[in-house]
N, C-alpha and C positions, 0 to 999 in steps of 0.2 A: 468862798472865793469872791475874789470883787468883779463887780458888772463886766469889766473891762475884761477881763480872765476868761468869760466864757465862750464855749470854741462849738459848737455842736454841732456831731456828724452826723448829717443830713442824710446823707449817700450812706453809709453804713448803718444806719438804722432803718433807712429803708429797705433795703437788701436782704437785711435778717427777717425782719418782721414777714417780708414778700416772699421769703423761700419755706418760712413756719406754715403761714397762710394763703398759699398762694391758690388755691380754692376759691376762698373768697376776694381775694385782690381779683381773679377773673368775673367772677360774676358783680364784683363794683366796677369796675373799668371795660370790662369789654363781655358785657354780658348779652350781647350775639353770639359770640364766642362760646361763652360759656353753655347755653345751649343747647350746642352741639355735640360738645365734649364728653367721651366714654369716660366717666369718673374707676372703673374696672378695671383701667389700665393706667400704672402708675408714670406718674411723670417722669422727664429725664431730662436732670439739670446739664447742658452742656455749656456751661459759660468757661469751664474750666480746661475743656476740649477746644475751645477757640482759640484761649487766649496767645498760643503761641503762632496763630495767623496774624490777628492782629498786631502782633507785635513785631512782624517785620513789617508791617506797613507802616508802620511807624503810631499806631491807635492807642488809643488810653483804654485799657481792660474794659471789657464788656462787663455791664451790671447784671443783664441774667438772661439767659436763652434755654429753653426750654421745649422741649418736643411735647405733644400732646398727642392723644389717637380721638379721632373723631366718632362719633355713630355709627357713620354709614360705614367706617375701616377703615377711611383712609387718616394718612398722620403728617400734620401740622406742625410748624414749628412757629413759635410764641417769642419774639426777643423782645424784652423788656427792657429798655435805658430810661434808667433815672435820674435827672439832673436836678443839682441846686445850682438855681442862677441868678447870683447878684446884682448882674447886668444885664441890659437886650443887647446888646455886643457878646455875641455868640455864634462859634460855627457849629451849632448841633446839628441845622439842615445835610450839612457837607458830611458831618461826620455819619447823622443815621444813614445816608446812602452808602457811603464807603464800609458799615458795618455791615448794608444790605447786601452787596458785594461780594465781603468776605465769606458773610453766610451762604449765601448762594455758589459759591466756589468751592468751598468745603464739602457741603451734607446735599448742594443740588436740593433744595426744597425751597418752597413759596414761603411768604413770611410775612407774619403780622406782627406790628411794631408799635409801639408805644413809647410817647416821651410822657414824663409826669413833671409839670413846671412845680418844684415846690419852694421857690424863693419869691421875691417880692413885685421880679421884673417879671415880663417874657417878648422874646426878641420880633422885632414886625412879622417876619416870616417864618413864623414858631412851627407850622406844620406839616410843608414841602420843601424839595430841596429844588430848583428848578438851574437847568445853566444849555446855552445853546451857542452854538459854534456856525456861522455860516449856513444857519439852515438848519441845521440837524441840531433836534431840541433833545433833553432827557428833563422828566418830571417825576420825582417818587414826594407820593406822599405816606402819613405815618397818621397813627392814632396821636392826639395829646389830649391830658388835663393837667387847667391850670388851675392849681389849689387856690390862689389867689383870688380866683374867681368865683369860686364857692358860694351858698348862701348857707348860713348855720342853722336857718330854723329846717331847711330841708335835711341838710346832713345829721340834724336831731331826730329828727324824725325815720330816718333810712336804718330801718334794724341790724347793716351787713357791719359785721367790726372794724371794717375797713374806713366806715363814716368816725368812727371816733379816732382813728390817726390817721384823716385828714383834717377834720376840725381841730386836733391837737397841732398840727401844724400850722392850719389857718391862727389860731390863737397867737402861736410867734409869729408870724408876723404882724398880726395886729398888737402888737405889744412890743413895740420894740424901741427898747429903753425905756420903757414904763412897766417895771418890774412888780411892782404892787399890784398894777391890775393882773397879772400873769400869774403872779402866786393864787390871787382872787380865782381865776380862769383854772387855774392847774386842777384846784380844790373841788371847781365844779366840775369840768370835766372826771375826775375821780369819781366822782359818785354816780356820774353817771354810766361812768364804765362797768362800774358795780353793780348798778341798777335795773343790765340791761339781760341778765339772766343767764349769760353764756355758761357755757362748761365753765369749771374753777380753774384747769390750765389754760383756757383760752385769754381769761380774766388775768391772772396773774402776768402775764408775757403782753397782753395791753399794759397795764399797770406800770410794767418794768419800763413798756416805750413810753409811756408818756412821762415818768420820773429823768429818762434822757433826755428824752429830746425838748422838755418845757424846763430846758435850764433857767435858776436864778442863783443869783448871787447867794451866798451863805449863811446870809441872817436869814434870808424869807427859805431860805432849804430848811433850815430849823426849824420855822415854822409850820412847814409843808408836812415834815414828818410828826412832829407832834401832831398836827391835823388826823393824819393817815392812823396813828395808832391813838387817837382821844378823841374818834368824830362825836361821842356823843357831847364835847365842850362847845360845837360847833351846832350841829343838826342835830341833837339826841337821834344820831343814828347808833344803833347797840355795837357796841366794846367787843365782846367776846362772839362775836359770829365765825360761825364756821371759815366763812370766804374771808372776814378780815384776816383772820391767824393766816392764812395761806397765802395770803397776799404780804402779809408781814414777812413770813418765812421766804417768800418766792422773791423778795425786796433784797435781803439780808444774805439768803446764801448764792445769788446772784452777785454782789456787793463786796459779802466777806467771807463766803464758802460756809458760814454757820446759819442754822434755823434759828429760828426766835427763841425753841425751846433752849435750844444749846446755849445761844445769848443769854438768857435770864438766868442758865442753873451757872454760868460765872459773873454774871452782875450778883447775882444771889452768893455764893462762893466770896466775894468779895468785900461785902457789906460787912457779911457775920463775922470775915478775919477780921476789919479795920475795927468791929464793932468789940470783939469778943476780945482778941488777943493787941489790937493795937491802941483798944480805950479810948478811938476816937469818938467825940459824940456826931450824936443824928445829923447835928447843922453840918459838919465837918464833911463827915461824909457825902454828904450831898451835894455839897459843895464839890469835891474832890471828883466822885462820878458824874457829875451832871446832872442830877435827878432832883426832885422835887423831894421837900421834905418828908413829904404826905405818906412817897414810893418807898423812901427807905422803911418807916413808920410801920406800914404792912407787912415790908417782907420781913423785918425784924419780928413781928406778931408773928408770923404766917413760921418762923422757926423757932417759937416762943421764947423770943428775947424782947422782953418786953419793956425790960427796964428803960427808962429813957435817961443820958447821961448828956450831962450839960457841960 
């Protein structure tokens, strides 16, 4: 796709990522919080329960509200808004209180809040909402982090998965319109998402966000995935590890609803017709599926066809 083309949603891949992990989104962001919190009692998404309050008041859908139960028994309610803001010309102030409001009207509970600045600006008065009439003042303030502000060697260093999609996001922004370096950054980020030992599901669903949300243009995306499936051209990191394939497969049938395995037995499937019944030679083929000469070369051995036709 060209530089120009790319759209990336911000707000929707935080959202998922944050309802997957929202375990660790607490103990990165509000790890007071965290705590406190009876992990023995499952959470309870109500952003979905809102949203038809807010929308007579005229609000743009809540990003995610969440009850929690505390230690000591009692139970909290967590609302999470997350904003991308291109500009400091923004009414979040106005709107966290008017969400505050609504929450408070509905479920009658206390409320801890959170804004997450993950765009390039953030507006002078990012963290209260403040307005007074004749004397009588109202002040709500809210939790925020501004991604922006981040430093990376700390967020390298912070083992919570959460540190690696925020530095994937710090990364776009620091890369913007300088796509070479981004692919460069995607690639390292990658490995080290790899590197950092989680579960293999944890691993794979970073993976898939950092392949979204570090868009580039379609020549360095081509690059990006030959990288991902030939790191040893790159870092002689090994080809065939258990986490690559699954990361391959978690890439693919996220993508195009087939594993890797599925993929190769009709890339394979294909080669031996063109080769077998259509008499096209190796360069042809290769040409035609996009593969290197070397790939056809193998899986033609690998089904002992070995002849090579020119």
């Amino acid at each position: 796709m060209p530089a120009s083309s790319l759209r990336i949603p911000f707000d929707k891949l935080w959202k998922s990522i944050t309802t997957e992990h929202f375990t660790d989104f607490l103990a990165m962001f509000l790890p007071d919080l965290y705590e406190q919190i009876d992990f023995a009692v499952k959470f309870s998404f109500l952003e979905q329960e809102l949203e038809s309050v807010i929308v007579n008041k005229n609000l743009r859908k809540a990003d995610k509200l969440v009850g929690v139960h505390l230690k000591n028994g009692e139970e909290k309610w967590v609302y999470v808004h997350i904003e991308f803001e291109n500009s400091a010309n923004t009414n979040i102030k106005e709107r966290m209180y008017n969400y505050h409001t609504c929450i408070k009207e509905k479920y009658g509970q206390e409320i801890t809040a959170i804004v997450l600045y993950t765009g390039r600006k953030i507006p002078q008065q990012y963290n209260y909402y403040f307005k007074e009439v004749f004397g009588t003042s109202i002040t709500y303030r809210f939790n925020t982090y501004a991604i922006i502000q981040q430093d990376e060697a700390v967020l390298k260093s912070n083992p919570n998965p959460f540190a690696i999609v925020v530095l994937a996001n710090l990364y776009v922004l620091q890369t913007y319109h300088n796509y070479p370096k981004r692919l460069e950054l995607k690639e390292h980020i990658y490995r080290l998402a790899r590197e950092r030992g989680y579960p293999d599901e944890k691993t794979h669903r970073l993976i898939i966000f950092l392949s979204e949300l570090i868009q580039l243009p379609e020549d360095l995306e081509e690059q990006y995935r030959t990288y991902i499936t030939h790191p040893q051209k790159v870092d002689n990191m090994p080809y065939t590890t258990h986490r690559t394939r699954g990361v391959i497969d978690a890439l693919l049938e996220a993508e195009y609803g087939k594993t890797y395995t599925e993929v190769n037995a009709t890339i394979t499937k294909s080669i031996v017709f063109l080769f077998s019944e259509m008499k096209l030679s190796v360069e042809t083929i290769a040409e035609k599926l996009g593969l290197e000469v070397a790939e056809v070369l193998k899986i033609l051995r690998q089904q002992k066809l070995t002849k090579r036709r020119k």
